[in-house]
C-alpha positions as CSV (number, residue, x, y, z in Angstrom):
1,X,-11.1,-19.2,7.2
2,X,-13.4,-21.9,9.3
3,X,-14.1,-21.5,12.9
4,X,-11.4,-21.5,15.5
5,X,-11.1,-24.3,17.5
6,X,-11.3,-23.4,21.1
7,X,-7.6,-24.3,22.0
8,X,-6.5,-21.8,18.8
9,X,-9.2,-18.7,20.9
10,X,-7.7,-19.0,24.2
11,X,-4.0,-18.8,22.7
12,X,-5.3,-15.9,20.6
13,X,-6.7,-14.4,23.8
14,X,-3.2,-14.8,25.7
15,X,-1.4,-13.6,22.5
16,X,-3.7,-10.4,23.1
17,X,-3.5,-9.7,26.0
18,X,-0.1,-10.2,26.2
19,X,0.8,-7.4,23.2
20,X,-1.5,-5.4,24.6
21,X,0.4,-4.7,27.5
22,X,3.9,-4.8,25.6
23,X,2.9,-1.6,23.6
24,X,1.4,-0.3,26.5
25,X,4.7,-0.2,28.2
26,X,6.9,-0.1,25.0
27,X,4.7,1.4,22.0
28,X,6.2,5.0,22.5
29,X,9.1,3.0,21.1
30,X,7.6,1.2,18.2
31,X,4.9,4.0,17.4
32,X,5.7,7.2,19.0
33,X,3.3,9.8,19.4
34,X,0.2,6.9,18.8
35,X,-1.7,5.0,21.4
36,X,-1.9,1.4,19.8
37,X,-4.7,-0.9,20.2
38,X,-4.4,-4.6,20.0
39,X,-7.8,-5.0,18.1
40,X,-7.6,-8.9,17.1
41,X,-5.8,-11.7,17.1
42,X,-6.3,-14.8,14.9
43,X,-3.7,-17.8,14.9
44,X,-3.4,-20.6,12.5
45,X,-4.8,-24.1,13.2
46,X,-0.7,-25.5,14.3
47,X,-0.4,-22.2,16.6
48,X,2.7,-21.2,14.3
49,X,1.5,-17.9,13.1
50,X,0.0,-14.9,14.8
51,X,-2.2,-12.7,12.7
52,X,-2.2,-9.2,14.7
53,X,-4.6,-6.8,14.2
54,X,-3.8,-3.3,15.7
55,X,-5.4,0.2,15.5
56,X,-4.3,3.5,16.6
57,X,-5.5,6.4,17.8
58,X,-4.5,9.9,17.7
59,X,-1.9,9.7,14.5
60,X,-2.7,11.0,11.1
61,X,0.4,8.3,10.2
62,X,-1.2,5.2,10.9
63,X,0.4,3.5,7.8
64,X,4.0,4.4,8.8
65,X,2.9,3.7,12.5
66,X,2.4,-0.2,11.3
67,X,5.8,0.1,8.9
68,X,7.4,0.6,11.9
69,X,6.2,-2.3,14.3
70,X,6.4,-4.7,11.3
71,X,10.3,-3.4,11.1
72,X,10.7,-4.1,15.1
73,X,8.3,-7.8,14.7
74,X,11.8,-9.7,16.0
75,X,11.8,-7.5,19.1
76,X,8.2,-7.7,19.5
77,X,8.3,-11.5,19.4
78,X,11.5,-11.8,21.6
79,X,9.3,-9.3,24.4
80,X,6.5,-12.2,23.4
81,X,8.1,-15.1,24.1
82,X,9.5,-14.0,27.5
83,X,6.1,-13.7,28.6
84,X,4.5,-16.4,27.5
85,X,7.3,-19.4,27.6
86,X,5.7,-21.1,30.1
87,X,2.5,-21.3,28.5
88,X,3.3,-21.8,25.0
89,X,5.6,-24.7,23.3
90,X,6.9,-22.6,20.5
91,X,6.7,-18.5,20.0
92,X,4.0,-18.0,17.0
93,X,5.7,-15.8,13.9
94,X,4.3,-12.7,14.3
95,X,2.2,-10.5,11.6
96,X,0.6,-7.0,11.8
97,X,-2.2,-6.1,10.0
98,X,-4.0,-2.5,10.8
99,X,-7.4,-3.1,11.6
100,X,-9.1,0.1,10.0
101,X,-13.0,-1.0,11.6
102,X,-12.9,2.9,13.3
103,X,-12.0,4.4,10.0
104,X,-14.5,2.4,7.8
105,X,-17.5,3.0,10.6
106,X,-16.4,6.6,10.3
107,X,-16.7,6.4,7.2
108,X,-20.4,4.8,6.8
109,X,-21.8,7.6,9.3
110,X,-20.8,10.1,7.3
111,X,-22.6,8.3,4.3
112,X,-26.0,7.9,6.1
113,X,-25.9,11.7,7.4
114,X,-25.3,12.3,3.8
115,X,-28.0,10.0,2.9
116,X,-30.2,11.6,5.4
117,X,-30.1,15.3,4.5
118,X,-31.3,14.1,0.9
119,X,-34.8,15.6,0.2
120,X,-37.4,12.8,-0.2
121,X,-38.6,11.7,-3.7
122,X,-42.5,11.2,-3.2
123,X,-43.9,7.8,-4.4
């Protein structure tokens, strides 16, 4: 994907912000007993399509956690398009994606610790 024009960042940015307080107020709903993080948002050159990126925190069923919202993405974009209609022409289509950053950083630590207790070869 190029660079984002400046118009598609700013929409992205109200798209954001937007959601994020939707499943502030409403994720018990969509994603009980997670606290769901709007990570990302990227939209398509024509402003059509949202690509969401969400992450959440205290769950061991993140997976599920995103079934769910993608099950309720009518309701979601109906919530959306309340909030925005006076700023946007058309309600983008809506798509989650779980943004897994926290998991993957986790994951790297653990490698260098693991890296780092490794005895020294001499050279």
């Amino acid at each position: 994907m190029g660079t984002e024009s400046k118009r598609q960042q700013r929409f992205a940015g109200v798209i954001q912000q937007d959601l994020a307080e939707l499943f502030q107020r409403d994720g018990k709903v969509w994603a009980p007993d997670a606290f769901v993080t709007v990570t990302k948002v990227r939209v398509t050159p024509d402003l059509a399509i949202a690509r969401v990126y969400v992450s959440f925190l205290n769950t061991k069923t993140a997976k599920e956690d995103l079934q769910n919202i993608q099950s309720k993405t009518t309701e979601i974009r109906y919530k959306l398009g309340t909030r925005i209609k006076h700023q946007a022409r058309v309600v983008p289509q809506l798509e989650f994606f779980l943004d897994d950053t926290n998991e993957y950083v986790e994951h790297m630590e653990k490698i260098f610790e693991e890296i780092n207790k490794e005895p020294r070869q001499p050279d």
